[in-house]
C-alpha positions in Angstrom: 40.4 12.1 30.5 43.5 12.4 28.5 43.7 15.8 27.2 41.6 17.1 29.8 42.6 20.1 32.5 42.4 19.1 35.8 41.0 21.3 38.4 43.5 20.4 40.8 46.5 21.7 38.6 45.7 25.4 40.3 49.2 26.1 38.7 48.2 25.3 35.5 44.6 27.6 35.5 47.1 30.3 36.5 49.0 30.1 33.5 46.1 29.5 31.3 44.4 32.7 32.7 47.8 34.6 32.0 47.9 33.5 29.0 44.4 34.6 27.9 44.9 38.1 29.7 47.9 38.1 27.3 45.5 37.5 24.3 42.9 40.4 25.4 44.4 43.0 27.2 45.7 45.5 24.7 47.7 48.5 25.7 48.4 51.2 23.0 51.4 53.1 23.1 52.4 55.8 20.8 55.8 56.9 19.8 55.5 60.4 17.5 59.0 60.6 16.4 60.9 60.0 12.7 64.0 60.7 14.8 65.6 58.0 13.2 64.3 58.2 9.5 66.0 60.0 6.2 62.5 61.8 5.6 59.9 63.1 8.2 56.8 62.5 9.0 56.8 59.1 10.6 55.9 61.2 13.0 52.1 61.4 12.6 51.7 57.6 12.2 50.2 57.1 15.6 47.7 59.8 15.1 46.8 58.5 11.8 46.2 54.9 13.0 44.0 56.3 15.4 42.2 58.3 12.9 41.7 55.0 11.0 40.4 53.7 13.9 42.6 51.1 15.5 41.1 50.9 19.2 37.4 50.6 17.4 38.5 47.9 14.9 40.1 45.7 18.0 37.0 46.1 20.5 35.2 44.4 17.8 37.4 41.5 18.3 36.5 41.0 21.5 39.5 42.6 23.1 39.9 45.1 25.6 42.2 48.2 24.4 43.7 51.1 26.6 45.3 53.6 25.0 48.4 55.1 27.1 48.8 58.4 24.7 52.0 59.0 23.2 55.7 59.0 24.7 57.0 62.3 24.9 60.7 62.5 24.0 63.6 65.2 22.5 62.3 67.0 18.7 64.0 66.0 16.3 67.3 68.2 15.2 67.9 67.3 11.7 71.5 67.4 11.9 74.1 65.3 9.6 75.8 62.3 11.4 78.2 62.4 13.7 80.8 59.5 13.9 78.4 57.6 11.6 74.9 58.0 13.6 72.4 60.8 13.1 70.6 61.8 16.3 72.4 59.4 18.6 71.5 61.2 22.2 67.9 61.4 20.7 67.5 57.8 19.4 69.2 56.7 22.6 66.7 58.9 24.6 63.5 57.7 22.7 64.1 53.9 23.0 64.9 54.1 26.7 61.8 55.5 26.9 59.6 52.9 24.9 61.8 50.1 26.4 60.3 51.4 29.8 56.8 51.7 28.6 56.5 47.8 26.8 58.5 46.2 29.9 55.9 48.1 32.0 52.9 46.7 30.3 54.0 43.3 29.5 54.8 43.3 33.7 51.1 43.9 33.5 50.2 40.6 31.5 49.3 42.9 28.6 50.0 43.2 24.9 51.4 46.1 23.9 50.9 47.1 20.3 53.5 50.2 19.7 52.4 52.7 17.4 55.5 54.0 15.1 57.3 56.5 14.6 60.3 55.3 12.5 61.8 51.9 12.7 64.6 52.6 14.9 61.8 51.8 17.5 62.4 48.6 17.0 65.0 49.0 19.3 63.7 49.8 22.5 60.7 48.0 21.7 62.4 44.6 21.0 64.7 44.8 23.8 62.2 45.2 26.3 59.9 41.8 24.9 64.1 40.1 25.3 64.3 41.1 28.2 61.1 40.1 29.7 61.6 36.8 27.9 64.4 36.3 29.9 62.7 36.9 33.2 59.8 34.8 32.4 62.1 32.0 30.7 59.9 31.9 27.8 61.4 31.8 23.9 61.7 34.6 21.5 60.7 34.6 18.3 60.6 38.1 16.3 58.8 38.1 13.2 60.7 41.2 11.1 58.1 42.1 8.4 60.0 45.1 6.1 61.3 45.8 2.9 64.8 46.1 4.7 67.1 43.8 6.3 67.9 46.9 8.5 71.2 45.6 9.6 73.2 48.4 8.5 76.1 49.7 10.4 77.7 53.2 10.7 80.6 51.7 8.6 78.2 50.7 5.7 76.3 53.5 5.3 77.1 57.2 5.0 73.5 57.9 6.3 73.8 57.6 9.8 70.2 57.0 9.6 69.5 54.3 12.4 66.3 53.2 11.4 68.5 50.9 8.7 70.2 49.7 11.7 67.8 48.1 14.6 68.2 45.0 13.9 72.0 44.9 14.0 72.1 46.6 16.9 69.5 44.5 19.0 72.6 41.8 17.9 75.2 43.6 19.6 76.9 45.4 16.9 76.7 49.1 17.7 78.0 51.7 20.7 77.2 50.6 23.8 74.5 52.8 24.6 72.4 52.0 22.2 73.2 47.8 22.0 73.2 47.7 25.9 69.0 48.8 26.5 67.6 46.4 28.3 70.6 45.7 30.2 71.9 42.6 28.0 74.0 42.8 25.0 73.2 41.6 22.7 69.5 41.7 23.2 68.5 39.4 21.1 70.8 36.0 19.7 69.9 36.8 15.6 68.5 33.0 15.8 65.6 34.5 16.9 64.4 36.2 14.0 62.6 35.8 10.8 62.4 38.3 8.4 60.2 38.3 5.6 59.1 40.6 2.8 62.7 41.7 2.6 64.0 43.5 -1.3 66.3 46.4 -0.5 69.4 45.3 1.5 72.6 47.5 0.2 76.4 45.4 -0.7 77.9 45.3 2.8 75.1 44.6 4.7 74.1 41.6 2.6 78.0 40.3 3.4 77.3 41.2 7.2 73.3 39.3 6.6 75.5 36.1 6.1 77.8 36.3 8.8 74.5 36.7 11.6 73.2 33.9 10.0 70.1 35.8 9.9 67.4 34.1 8.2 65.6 35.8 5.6 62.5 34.9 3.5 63.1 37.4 0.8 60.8 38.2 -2.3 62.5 36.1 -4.1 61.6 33.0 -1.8 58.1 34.3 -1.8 57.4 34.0 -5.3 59.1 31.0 -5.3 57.9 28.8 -2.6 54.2 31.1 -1.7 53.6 33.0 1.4 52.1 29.8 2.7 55.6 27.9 3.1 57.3 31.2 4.1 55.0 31.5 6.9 55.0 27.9 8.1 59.1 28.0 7.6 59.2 31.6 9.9 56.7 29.6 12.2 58.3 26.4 12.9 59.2 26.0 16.6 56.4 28.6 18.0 54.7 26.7 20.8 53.2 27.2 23.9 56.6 28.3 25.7 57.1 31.1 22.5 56.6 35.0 23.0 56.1 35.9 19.9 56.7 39.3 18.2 55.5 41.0 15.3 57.4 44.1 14.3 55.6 45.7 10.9 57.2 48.4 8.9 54.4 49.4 6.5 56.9 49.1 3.5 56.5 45.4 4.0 53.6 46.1 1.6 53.6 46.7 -2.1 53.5 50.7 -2.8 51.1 50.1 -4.8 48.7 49.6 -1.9 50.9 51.2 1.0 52.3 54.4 -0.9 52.4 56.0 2.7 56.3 55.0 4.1 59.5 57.2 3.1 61.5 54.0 1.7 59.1 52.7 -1.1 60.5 50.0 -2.2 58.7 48.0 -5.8 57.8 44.0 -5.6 56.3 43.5 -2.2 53.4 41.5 -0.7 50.1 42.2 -2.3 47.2 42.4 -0.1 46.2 39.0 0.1 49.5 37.5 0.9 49.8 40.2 3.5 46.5 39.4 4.7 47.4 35.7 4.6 50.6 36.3 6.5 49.0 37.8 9.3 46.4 34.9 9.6 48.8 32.5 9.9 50.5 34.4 12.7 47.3 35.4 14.6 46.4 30.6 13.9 48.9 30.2 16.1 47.7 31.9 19.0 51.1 33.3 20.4 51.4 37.0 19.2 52.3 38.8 22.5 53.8 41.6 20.7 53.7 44.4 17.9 55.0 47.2 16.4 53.7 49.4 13.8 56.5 51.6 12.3 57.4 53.6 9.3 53.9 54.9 8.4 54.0 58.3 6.8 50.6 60.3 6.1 52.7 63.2 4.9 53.3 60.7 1.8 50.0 58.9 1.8 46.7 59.3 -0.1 43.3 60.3 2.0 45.0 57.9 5.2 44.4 54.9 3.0 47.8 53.3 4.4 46.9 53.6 7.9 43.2 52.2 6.8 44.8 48.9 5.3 47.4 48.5 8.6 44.7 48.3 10.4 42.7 45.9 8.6 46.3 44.1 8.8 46.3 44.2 12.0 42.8 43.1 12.8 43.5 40.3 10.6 46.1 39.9 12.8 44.2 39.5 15.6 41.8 37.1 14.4 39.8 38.4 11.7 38.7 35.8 9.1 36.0 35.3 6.6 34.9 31.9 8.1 35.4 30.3 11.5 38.6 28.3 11.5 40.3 25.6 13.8 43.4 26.9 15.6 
């Protein structure tokens, strides 16, 4: 029957059994560290997701969630920059380590959801779902959802902070020792990504935006065109051969409902687009991936921003008012 699986296609039940393992196997991983921030306290954020209940909230999709704890990596020094990059043995040290941990569990046929932590994570994080990509010949397609473009270079910013940098730096443009985890540089070809939410991105980094030919749905285009087109624009080309990944800085959000994040930025998603940006993600069936970065309970009101990402999330993995064709 045309359509139909065949039972004698033994390959093909493999894959389709991978491919649901991917779906329900969850693996939390927490990274306590604002090693790469301009104000602490991203710290905390994997405590306080947990607080607001994360594991709880994703049982009661259905799925099966292990927490793995937290990384353990170097404190944080607080020092000025040095030849443009605050913390650079740190940063380095931390995303080794988290590049270690996702590669491990996505070896596993699990999804690891990384619990930020400051964006810099992004990092090791995103190299490791590249590099796996690469070993399992499937397509990547990163979903960048932030305020920032966070393609910042030492030369453009006086900083040094590299959490305005991850996503230049998974392109190649960086020292060696932080473009070259994951054993590839660049990680990542910047055709790859989508970002979307984006409002803050300083003079030089907008010039070096257009050069990647990074392509960015930015507020503007939002309240333009509707989160709707945005997300069937950032979408196009996901299919059955696509590892997606989701990379969520809380700022994404409007402060007005996310006032936990150090880099507040005015004019972002409300809470329905958000929520309608992470349905359309979790329609297509391909997340295999996620961060969780930038959240700041030091800044936030009675954990109410670690409440909403994980309604977020949950949305993200299927939550919806009715019951919906895929």
């Amino acid at each position: 029957m045309r359509g139909a699986l065949s039972f004698t296609a033994p390959a093909a039940l493999r894959q389709l059994a991978h491919n649901i393992a991917m779906q329900n196997d969850i693996s939390l991983i927490g990274v306590p560290t604002d090693i790469g921030a301009g104000a602490r306290g991203a710290s905390m954020g994997p405590e306080a997701l947990r607080v607001a209940g994360l594991a709880t909230v994703l049982e009661g999709q259905g799925l099966s969630v292990v927490d793995r704890g937290n990384l353990n990596g170097p404190a944080n020094p607080w020092q000025p920059p040095a030849e443009g990059y605050r913390h650079l043995p740190e940063v380095v040290a931390w995303n080794e380590s988290l590049h270690d941990a996702v590669h491990a569990e996505l070896a596993l046929g699990r999804l690891p959801i990384v619990l930020g932590g400051d964006h810099c994570l992004g990092l090791g994080s995103i190299s490791a779902v590249a590099r796996h990509c690469r070993e399992t010949g499937k397509k990547l397609r990163v979903l960048w959802l932030d305020a920032h473009a966070d393609f910042n270079t030492a030369a453009l910013t006086p900083s040094g902070n590299i959490h305005g940098m991850p996503v230049a730096l998974l392109c190649g443009m960086g020292p060696p020792e932080l473009t070259g985890i994951g054993g590839t540089t660049p990680a990542i070809d910047a055709g790859a990504v989508r970002q979307i939410g984006i409002r803050s991105v300083d003079p030089g980094e907008k010039r070096l935006v257009h050069q990647a030919g990074l392509e960015v749905f930015d507020m503007r285009y939002i309240d333009e065109m509707g989160m709707r087109h945005t997300m069937e624009q950032a979408l196009k080309g996901v299919d059955e051969q696509t590892h997606l990944h989701v990379s969520f800085d809380v700022d994404f959000l409007d402060p007005e409902i996310a006032p936990g994040v150090g880099t507040t930025v005015l004019g972002g998603p409300t809470y329905r687009e958000a929520q309608l940006c992470m349905e359309m993600i979790a329609d297509t069936g391909r997340l295999a991936s996620l961060d969780v970065m930038e959240l700041n309970p030091a800044l936030d009101v009675r954990n109410r921003t670690a409440e909403l990402a994980v309604d977020l999330i949950e949305s993200l993995f299927g939550k919806s008012t009715l019951m919906r064709k895929k």
